[in-house]
N, C-alpha and C positions, 0 to 999 in steps of 0.2 A: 840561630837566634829565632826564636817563636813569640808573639806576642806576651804569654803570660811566662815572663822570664826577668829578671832582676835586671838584665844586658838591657832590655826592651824597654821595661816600663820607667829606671831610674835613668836613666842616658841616651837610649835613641830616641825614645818618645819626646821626653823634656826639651832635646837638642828641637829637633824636629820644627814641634810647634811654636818655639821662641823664634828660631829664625825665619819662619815661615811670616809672624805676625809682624815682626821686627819690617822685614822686607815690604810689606803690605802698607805697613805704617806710613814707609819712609815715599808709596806711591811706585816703589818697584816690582810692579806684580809679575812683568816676566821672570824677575830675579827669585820671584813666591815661587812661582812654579816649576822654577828653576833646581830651589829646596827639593822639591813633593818628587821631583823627577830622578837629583841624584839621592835621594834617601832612600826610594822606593828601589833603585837599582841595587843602592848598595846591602838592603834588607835583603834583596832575593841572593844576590853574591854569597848571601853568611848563611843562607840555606844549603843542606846538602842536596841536590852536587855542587854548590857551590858556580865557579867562573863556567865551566860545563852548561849547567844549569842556565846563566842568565845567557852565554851564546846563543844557544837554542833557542829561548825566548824571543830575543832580538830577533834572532833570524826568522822565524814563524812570523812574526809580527811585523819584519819589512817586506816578507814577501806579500802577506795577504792585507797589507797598504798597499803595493804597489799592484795589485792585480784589483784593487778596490776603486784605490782612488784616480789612478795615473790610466785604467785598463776601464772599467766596467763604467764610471761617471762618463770618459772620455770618448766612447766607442759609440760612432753615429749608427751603426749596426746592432738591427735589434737581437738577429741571430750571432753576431759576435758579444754582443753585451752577455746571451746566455750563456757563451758557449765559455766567458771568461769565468761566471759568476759556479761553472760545474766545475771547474777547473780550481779553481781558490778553494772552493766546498771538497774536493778531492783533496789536493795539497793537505789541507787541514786534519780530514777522516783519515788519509793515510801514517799521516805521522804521528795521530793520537795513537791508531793498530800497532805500528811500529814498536812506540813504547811500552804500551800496554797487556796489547793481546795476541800477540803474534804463537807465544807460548804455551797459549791456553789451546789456541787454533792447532799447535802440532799436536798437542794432548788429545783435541777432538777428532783429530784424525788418523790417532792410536800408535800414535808412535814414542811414546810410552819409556823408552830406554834412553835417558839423555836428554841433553837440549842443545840443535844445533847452533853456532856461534852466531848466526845471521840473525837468529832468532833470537837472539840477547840484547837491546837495544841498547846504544852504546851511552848513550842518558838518560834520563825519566825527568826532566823538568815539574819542578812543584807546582801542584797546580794546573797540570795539564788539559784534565778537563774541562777547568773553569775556564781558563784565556781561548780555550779554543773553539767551545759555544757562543764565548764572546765576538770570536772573530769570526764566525760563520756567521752570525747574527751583521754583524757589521756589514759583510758580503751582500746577506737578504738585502738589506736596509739600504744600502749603495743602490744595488739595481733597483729598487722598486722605487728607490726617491733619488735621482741623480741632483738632486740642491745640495744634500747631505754631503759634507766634503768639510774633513777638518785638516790643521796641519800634519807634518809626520811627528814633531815636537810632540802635543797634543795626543796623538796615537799613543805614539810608545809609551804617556804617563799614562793614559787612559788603562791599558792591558797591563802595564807593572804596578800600576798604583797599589800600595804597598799593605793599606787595611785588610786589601777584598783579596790578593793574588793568590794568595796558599789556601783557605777553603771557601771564597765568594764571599758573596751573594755573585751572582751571573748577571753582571752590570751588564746594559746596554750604550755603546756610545753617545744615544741622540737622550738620557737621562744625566749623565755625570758628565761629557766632556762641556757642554754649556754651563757648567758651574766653574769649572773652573777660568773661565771670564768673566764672569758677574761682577762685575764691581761692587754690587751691595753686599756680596758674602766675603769683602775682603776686609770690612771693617772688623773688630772686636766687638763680638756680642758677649759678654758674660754671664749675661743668662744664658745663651746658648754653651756656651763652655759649659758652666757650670752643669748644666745637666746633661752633657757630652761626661762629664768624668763622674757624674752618677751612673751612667749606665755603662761605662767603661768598668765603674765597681762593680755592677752587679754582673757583668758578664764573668768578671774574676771569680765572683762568690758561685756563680751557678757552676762555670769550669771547676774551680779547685774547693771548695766545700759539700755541693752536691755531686757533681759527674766522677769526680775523682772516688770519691768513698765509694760511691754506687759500682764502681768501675772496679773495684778491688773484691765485690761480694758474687758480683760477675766473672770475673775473670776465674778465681778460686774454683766456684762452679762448675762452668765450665769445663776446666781442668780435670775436674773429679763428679763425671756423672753418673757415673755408675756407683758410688755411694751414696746420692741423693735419694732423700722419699720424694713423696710429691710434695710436701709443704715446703721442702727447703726448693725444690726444681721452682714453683711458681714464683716464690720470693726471688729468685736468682733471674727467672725472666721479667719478671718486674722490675728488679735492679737493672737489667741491659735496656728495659723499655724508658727508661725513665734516665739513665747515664747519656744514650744518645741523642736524648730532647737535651736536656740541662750542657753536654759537651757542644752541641752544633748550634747551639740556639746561643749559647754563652760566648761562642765565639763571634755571631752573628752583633753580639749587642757590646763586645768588644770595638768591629770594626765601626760599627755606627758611631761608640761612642767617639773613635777616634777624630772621623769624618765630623762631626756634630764640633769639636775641640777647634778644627779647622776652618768651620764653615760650613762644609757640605752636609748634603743630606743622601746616606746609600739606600738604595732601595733596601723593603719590610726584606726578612725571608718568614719571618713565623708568625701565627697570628692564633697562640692558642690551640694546636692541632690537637691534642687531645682532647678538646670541649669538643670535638664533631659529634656528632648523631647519627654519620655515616659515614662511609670509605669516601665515596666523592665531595662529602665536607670537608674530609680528612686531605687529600690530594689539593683542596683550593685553600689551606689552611699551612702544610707541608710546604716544605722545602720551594717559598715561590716564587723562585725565578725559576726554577729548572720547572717544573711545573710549566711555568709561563712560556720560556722557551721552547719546550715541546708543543705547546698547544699552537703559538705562533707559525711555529716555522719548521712543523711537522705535523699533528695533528689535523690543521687548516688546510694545508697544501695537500694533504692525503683527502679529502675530503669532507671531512671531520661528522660531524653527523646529518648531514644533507643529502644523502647517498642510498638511505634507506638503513633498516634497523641491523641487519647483518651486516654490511660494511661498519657501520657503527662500530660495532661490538668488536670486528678485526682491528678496524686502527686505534679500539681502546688497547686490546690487547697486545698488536704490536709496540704501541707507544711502551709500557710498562713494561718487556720485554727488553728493550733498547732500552728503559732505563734500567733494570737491574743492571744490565749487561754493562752501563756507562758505568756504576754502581764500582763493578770488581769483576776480571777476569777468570769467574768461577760458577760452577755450573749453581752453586747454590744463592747466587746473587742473582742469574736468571729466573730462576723456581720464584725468590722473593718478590720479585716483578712479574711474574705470570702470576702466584697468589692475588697479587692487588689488583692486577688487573681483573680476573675472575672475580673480584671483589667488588669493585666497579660497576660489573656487566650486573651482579645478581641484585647490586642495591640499586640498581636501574630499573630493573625489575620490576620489584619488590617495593618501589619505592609508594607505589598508590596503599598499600598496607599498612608500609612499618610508618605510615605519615598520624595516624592510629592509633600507632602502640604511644604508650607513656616515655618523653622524655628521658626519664632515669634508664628505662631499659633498653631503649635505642642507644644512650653513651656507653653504658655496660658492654656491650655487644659489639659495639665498633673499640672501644678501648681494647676489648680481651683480643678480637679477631686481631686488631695491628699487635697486640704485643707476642702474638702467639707466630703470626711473619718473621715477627724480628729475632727468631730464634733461627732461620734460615739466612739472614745477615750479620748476625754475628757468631755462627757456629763455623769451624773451620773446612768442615765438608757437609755437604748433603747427609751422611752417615750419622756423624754427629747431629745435626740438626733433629734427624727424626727420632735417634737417642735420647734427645733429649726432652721431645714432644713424648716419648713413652712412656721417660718420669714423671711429667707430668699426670698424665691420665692414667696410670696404671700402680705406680709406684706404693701406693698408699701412705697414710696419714702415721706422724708416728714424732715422735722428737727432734726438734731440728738440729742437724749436724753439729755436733761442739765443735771439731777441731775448725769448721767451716766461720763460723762463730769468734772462734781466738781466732784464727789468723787474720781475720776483716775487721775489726772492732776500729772504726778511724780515731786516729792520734787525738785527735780535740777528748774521747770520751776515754783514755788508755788512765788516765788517774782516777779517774772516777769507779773505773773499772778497777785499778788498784788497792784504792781505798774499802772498795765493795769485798774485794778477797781478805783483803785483815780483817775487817769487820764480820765481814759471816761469808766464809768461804761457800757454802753449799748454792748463794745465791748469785755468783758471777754469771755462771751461766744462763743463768733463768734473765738476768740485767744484760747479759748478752742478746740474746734474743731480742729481748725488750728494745734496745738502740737500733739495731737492725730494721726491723717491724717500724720501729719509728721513724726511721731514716725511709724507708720508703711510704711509708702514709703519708707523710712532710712532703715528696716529692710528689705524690699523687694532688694532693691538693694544690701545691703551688702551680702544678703545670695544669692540672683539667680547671680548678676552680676559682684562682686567685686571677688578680691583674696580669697582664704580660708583660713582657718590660718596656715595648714600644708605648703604652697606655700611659707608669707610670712616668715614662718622659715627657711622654706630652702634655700628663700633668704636672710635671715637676715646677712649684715656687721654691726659692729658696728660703728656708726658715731654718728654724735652731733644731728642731726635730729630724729635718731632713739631711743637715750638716751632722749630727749625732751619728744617724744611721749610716749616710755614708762614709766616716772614719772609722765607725767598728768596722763593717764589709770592708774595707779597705784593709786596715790592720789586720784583721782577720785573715783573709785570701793570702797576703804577703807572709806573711807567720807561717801558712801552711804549706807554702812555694819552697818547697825542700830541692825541687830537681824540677828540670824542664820537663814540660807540662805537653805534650803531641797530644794533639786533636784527633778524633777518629775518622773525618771526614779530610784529613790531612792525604790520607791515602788514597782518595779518590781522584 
């Protein structure tokens, strides 16, 4: 069960938040939290791997309580407090390698024929990455503030909590687990509801009306890049540029909305990132808690820029390194995190210059340089990747791909397109093109130049314009939900 799923949104959600409020009402708020704790477990249960899956969890999750709160708060020794807090930070680093990269690492060291069984981790918990920044994060935060100390109850919904556990945002315990004691977030707010399940719609609409389609002209491409010119190559990396804002970003404003339904407030993750004007806008814009988390409790502790301009520019670069590599166990998701990083250093640079140039061509230049990265993140080897940078720039100008064309045309325009062939056959094509090109001009505007969805929430009144619009997006999204709907950040 994934959030944008008919299992999801018509039965566990609805369950969910009735008896969440129900309980609230009645003044039994451990019985509320009670809901949020077995829902959240029983959510990660119907993920695959399933019972697997939620052990592991558990188990990560008692151990680095128990070496948190019981070990590192408790420990009158300032060299035992560290020595537990390297210990917990190991536990954790080892069993993300475990899952993750253990495979990659036999690969790096050329052994090439096979994959030893050791080397096959015997689960992958969804979500790995996220709960286990989370719980490093928690580690830091223990030691450095021993007040900080919540129950285990508390813990475990904190890390399964069910919005954020499969792609984030990268909560921190001393942000969410105080909400869920507040008494004043236990009342019913229906303003707040209400625009909880506005931006629950819009999260639906950016996943399955924008990311999905986008994701189908991508994919196709991809597949077939050696028949690409450059005009269909660039349109196809614009498609991927623009699928992975609208799929991670719509997930994002998914779990807010849900959180928002209940009361709570998740942290931002997106704030606009294509409006940058530069890669280091872009990075404070992106993805920010992982962001944030680096910068706190790696970038800081490395030195961060107090060290002088070389050190600087190392732990830019290793930062962005470690994160491709958190990224995906592939060499070309490290290359995508050394790009940025390089990216980083040279708009540091450069930055007394391009402060100079015009607006317009400062977002130009940061839009193209991130979209032209994200062809080493989503291409399936390094090989590919630069194959497909070749189409790009080499390829030449020339009619864009039909059969690429027919096979992407989304469902919503397949009659119009129908209609278009009885009526004057010669011109499908050309109305092919056209939906295409429009579907991504749509998505260039929505995401560099329009409101974000956090804005129009927190402008959200309820009126009769706003209920309009939030039934079609709604009707809309649900209509198009043919098949469960995986997130591409699901696999991080």
């Amino acid at each position: 069960m994934v959030l944008p799923s008919y299992s999801f949104i018509f039965i566990f959600l609805p369950i969910v938040i009735v008896l969440y409020h129900i309980a609230n009402h009645q003044g039994a708020y451990r019985a509320g939290k009670m809901v949020l704790l077995i829902s959240s477990l029983v959510f990660y249960a119907m993920l695959t791997p399933g019972i697997k899956g939620l052990t592991a969890l558990l188990l990560s999750a008692s151990i680095c309580y128990v070496i948190a709160t019981l070990g590192i708060r408790k420990c009158g020794s300032a060299a035992g407090r560290k020595s537990l807090l390297t210990l917990g930070i190991l536990i954790n680093i080892s069993f993300l390698i475990y899952c993750k990269y253990l495979t990659y690492i036999q690969l790096l060291m050329g052994k090439t024929e096979g994959v030893d069984q050791f080397c096959k981790a015997v689960v992958v918990p969804v979500g790995i990455s996220y709960f286990t920044f989370s719980q490093i994060a928690y580690l830091v935060d223990t030691y450095r503030d021993t007040g900080i100390c919540y129950s285990f109850f508390d813990y475990i919904l904190f890390i399964s909590f069910f919005p954020k556990i499969s792609v984030g945002p990268i909560a921190l315990t001393t942000d969410l687990i105080p909400q869920f004691d507040d008494v004043l977030r236990k009342k019913i707010d229906y303003d707040k509801m209400a625009a909880g399940f506005y931006r629950f719609t819009l999260g639906l609409a950016k996943k399955l009306l924008l990311a999905d389609n986008l994701g189908s002209f991508a994919d196709i491409g991809y597949a077939n890049i050696v028949n690409l010119t450059s005009g269909d190559a660039i349109l196809v990396v614009l498609s991927y540029t623009l699928q992975i804002y609208f799929d991670f970003s719509g997930y994002c404003d998914l779990a807010s909305g849900i959180c928002l339904m209940l009361g709570l407030d998740l942290c931002e993750n997106f704030d606009g990132p294509y409006r940058s004007l530069s890669i280091s806008e872009f990075w404070k814009r992106w993805h920010i808690s992982l962001t944030t988390f680096f910068r706190n409790y790696l970038y800081i502790p490395m030195g961060g820029n107090r060290k002088g301009k070389l050190r600087t520019y190392f732990n830019n670069m290793f930062i962005f390194l470690i994160s491709g590599l958190w990224h995906g166990a592939a060499t070309h998701f490290v290359l995508w995190g050394g790009i940025h990083g390089l990216g980083i250093i040279i708009s540091r640079l450069v930055s007394p210059i391009t402060k100079k140039v015009p607006k317009a061509i400062r977002w130009f230049l940061t839009f193209s340089f991130v979209s032209l990265a994200w062809v080493f993140f989503r291409a399936d080897s390094t090989k590919m990747a630069f194959d497909m940078l070749k189409k790009v720039f080499t390829a030449g100008f020339g009619p864009l791909n039909s059969s690429l064309i027919a096979t992407c045309i989304p469902t919503e325009c397949q009659l119009l397109q129908w209609l278009i062939l009885k009526a004057a056959p010669e011109a499908t094509f050309y109305s092919g093109c056209i939906i295409w090109a429009g579907l991504v001009l749509l998505g260039i505007f929505l995401s560099a130049f329009s409101k974000t969805a956090a804005q129009r929430c927190k402008e959200f009144t309820a009126s009769g314009k706003k209920v309009a619009v939030t039934v079609i997006l709604f009707t809309w999204s649900v209509l198009s939900l043919s098949e469960v709907a995986e997130f591409i950040y699901v696999n991080f």
